[in-house]
C-alpha positions in Angstrom: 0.0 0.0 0.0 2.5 2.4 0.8 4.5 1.8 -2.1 1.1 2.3 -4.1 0.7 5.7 -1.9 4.2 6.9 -3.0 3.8 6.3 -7.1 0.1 7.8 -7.0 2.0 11.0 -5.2 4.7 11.0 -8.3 2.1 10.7 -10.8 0.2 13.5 -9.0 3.4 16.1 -8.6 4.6 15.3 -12.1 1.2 16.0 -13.7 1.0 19.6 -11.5 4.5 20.2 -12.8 3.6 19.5 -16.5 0.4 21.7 -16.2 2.1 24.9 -14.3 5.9 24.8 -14.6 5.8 24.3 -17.9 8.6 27.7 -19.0 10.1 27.9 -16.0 13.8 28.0 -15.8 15.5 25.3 -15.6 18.8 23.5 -13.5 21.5 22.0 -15.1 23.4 19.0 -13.7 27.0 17.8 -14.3 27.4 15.0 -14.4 23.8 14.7 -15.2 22.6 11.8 -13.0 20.3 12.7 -9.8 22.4 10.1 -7.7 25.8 10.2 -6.0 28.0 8.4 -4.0 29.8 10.0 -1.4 32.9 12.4 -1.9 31.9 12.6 -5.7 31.5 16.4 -6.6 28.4 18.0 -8.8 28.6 21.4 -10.9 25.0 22.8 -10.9 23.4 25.7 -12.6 20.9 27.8 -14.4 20.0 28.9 -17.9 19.6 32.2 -17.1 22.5 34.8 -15.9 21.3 36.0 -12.8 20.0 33.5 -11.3 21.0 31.2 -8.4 21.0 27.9 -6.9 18.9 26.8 -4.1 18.3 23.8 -2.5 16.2 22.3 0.4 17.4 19.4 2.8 16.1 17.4 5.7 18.5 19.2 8.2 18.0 22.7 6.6 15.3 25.0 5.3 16.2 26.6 1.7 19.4 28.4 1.5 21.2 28.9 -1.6 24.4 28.3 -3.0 26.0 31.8 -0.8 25.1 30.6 1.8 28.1 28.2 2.6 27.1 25.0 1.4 28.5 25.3 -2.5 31.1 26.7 -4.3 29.2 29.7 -6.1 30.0 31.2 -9.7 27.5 33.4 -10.9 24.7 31.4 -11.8 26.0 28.0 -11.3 27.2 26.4 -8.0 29.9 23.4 -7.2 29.8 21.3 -4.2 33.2 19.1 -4.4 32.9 17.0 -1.8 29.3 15.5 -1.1 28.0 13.2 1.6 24.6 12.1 2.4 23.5 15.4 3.9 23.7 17.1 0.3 20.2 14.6 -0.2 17.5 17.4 -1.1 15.5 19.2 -3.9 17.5 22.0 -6.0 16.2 24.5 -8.0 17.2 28.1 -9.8 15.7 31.1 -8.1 15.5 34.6 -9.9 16.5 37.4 -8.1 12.5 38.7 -7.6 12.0 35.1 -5.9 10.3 33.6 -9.3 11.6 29.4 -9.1 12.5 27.1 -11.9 11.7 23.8 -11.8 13.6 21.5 -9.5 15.7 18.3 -9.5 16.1 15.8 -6.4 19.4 14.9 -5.6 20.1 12.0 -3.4 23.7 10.9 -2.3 24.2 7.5 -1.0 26.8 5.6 1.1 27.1 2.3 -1.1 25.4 1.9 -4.6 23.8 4.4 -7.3 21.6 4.1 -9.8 22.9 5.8 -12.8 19.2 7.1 -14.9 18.6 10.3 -17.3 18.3 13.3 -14.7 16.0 15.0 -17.4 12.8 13.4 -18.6 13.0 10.8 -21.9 10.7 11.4 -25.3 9.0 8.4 -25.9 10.8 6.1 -28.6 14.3 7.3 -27.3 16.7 4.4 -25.7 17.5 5.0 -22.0 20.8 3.5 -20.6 20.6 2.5 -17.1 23.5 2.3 -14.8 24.8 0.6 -11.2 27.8 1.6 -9.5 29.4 1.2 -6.1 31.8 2.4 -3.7 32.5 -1.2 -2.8 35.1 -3.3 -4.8 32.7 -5.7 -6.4 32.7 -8.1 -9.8 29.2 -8.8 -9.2 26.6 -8.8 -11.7 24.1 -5.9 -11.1 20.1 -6.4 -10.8 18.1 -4.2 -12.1 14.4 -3.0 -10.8 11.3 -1.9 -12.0 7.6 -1.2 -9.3 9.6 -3.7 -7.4 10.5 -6.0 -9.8 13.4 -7.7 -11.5 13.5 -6.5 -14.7 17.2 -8.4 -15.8 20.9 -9.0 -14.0 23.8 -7.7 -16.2 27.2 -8.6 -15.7 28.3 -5.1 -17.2 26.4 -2.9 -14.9 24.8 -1.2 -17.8 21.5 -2.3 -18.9 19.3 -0.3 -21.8 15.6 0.1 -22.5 15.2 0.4 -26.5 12.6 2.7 -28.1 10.8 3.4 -24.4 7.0 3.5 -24.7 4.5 5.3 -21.5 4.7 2.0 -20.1 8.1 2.4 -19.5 7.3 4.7 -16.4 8.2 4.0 -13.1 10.1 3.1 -9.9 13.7 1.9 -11.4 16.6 0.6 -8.5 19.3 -1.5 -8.8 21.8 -3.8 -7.0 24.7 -6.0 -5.7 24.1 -9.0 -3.8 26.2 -8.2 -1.0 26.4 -4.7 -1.5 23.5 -3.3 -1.3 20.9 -1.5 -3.7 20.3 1.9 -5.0 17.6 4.5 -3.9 14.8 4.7 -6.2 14.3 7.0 -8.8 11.3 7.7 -10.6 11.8 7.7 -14.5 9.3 9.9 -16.5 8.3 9.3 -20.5 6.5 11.9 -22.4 5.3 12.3 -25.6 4.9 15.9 -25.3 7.3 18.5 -27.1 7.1 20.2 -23.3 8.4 17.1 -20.8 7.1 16.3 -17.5 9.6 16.8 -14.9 11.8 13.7 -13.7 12.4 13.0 -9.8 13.4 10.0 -7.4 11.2 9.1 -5.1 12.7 10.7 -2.1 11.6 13.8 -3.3 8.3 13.5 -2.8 9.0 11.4 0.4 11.2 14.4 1.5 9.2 17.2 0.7 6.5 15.8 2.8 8.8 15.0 5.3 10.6 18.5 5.0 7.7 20.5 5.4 7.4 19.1 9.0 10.7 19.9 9.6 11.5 17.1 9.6 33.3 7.8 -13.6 34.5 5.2 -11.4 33.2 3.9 -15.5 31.8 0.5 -16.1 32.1 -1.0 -19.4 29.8 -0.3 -21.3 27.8 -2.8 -22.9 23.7 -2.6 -23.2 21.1 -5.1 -23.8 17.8 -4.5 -25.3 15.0 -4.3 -23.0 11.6 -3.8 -24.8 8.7 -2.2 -23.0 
């Protein structure tokens, strides 16, 4: 049920964003990914000059990018050193307080799931990755609403030609390691995308409003949804 609770949330935030955000400004990420591991480092920033970065974490209100917990640069922000307390929703803020639209970033101890940070057209291929901090040979499993969707030894797997159906929940991992966060994978057939976010962002927001490469070869396999 709850998992039920938490994709009926996505779908509802997504369609909101697609319906009201739909010219907003948007945030770059480099690498573009919306999952680290500890101590990698992220460039972020905005398509327009003037504007900054903000974010909002489980241990702080917003701030932005000045206010200690970034590297700032005029409208883009570095944070060289991340850890798990870097977890939270960014997004570009005009100087008169208008906000773009925003991207959840979560940074985990052990594995990643490496998935398009921006939304996917529908017929386009989507490359899937799994990496860890751990020194592993294992084969990586890969997850969709919960359930196995293929185990590649190469830690790479691709979806061909990606349909609606393609939406949803995505994970991965290492037996023995340990397994990704989740991270919701949009498909539109719009020439205006939905937005893309894991699902700890809408876990988080709700929770936050209480206050509360290493690179892998990489070889795909066709997946058809």
């Amino acid at each position: 049920m709850e998992g039920r609770r938490v994709l009926q949330l996505l779908c509802l935030t997504f369609a909101l964003i697609s319906t009201t955000l739909p010219s907003l400004q948007g945030l770059t990420v480099s690498p573009s990914r919306s999952q680290f591991l500890k101590t990698d480092s992220v460039s972020l920033s905005c398509e327009e000059d003037g504007w900054t970065i903000w974010r909002k974490t489980s241990r702080e209100q917003r701030s932005s990018c000045e206010d200690g917990w970034g590297e700032p640069a005029g409208s883009s922000c570095r944070i060289s050193y991340m850890v798990t307390r870097d977890s939270g929703v960014y997004w570009c803020e005009s100087r008169e307080g208008a906000a773009g639209s925003s991207i959840n970033i979560t940074v985990a101890d052990t594995v990643v799931l490496q998935s398009p940070v921006l939304p996917v057209m529908e017929g386009q291929d989507v490359t899937l990755g799994c990496r860890t901090s751990a020194p592993s040979t294992l084969s990586a499993e890969f997850f969709k609403d919960g359930v196995s969707i293929g185990t590649e030894s190469t830690g790479h797997m691709t979806l061909r030609h990606v349909s609606r159906s393609a939406e949803g929940l995505y994970r991965c991992s290492f037996r023995g390691v340990g397994e990704s966060p989740p991270s919701w994978i949009s498909v539109s057939g719009d020439s205006v995308p939905v937005s893309m976010a894991t699902a700890g962002e809408v876990q988080a927001s709700r929770g936050l409003d209480e206050d509360s490469d290493d690179a892998m070869a990489a070889v795909s396999t066709e997946h058809h949804f």
